[in-house]
TORTI-264146 format. One record per residue (C-alpha): x, y, z. Coordinates in steps of 0.001 Angstrom, whole numbers. Layout:
% TORTI-264146
<nupa px="X" py="Y" pz="Z"/>
...
END
This chain:
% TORTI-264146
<nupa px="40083" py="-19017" pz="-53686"/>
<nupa px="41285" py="-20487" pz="-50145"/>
<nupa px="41839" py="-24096" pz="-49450"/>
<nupa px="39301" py="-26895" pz="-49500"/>
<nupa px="38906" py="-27821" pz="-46017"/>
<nupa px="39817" py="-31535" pz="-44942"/>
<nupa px="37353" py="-33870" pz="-43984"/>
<nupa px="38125" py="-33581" pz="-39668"/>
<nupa px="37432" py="-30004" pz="-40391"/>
<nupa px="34064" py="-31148" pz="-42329"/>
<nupa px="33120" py="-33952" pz="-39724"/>
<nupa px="34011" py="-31296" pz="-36797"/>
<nupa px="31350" py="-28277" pz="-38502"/>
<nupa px="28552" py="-30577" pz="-38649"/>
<nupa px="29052" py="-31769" pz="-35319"/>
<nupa px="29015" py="-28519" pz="-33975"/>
<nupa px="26071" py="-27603" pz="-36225"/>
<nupa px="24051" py="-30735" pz="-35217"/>
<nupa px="25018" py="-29883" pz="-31606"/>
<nupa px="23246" py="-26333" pz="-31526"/>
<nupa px="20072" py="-27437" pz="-32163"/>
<nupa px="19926" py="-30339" pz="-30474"/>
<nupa px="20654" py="-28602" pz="-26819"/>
<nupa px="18429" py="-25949" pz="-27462"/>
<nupa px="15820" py="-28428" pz="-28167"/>
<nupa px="16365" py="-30904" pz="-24950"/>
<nupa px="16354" py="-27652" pz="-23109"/>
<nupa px="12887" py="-26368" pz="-24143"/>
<nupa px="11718" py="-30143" pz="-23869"/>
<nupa px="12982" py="-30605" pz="-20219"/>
<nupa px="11000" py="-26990" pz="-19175"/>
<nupa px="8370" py="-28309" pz="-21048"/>
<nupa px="8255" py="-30989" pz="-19288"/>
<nupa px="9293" py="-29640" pz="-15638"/>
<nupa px="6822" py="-27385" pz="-15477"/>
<nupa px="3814" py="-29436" pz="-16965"/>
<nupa px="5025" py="-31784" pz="-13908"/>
<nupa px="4964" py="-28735" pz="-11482"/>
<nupa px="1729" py="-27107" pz="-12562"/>
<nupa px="191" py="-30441" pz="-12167"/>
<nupa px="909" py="-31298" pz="-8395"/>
<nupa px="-226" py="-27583" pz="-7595"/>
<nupa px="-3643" py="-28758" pz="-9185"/>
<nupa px="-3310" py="-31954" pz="-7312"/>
<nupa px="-2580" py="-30888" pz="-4112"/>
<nupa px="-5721" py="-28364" pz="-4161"/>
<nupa px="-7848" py="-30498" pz="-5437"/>
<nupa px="-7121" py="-33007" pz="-2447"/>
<nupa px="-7267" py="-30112" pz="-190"/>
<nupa px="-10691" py="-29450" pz="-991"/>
<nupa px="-11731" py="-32746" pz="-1134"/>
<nupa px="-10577" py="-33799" pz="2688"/>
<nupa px="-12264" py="-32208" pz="5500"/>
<nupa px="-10684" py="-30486" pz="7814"/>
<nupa px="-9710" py="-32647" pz="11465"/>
<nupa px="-8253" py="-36105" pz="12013"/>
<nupa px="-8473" py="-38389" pz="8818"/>
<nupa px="-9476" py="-41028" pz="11019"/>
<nupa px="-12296" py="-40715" pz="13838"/>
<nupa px="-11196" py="-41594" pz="17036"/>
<nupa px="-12882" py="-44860" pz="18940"/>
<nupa px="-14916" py="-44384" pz="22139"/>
<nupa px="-12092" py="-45478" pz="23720"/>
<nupa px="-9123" py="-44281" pz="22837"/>
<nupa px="-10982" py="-40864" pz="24272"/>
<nupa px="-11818" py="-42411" pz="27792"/>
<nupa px="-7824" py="-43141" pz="27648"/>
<nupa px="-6750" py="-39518" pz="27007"/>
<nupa px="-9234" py="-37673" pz="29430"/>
END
């Protein structure tokens, strides 16, 4: 039988083994996330696409047309 191992060499395996998960988990979280956040201004900006017509947003005045012929 080999050598009980000391309690740094305990306290250093479960950091690593707490360590694992825990990235791979933030990872898939923060993809999760970034592309729930990415898929969802797509959708926005089509939607407001569709919804504005095309042209100026705002309808010139009578006489801001006299002006510029």
């Amino acid at each position: 039988m080999g050598e009980e191992p000391t309690w740094l060499e305990l306290l250093f395996a479960f950091v690593v083994t707490a360590l694992v998960p825990t990235a791979v988990g933030l990872t898939v979280i923060c993809s999760v996330v970034g592309l729930t956040l990415w898929a969802r201004a797509t959708l926005r900006r089509r939607r407001t696409a569709k919804r504005q017509p095309p042209g100026p947003a705002v309808p010139k005045a009578p006489e801001d047309l006299e002006q510029v012929s």
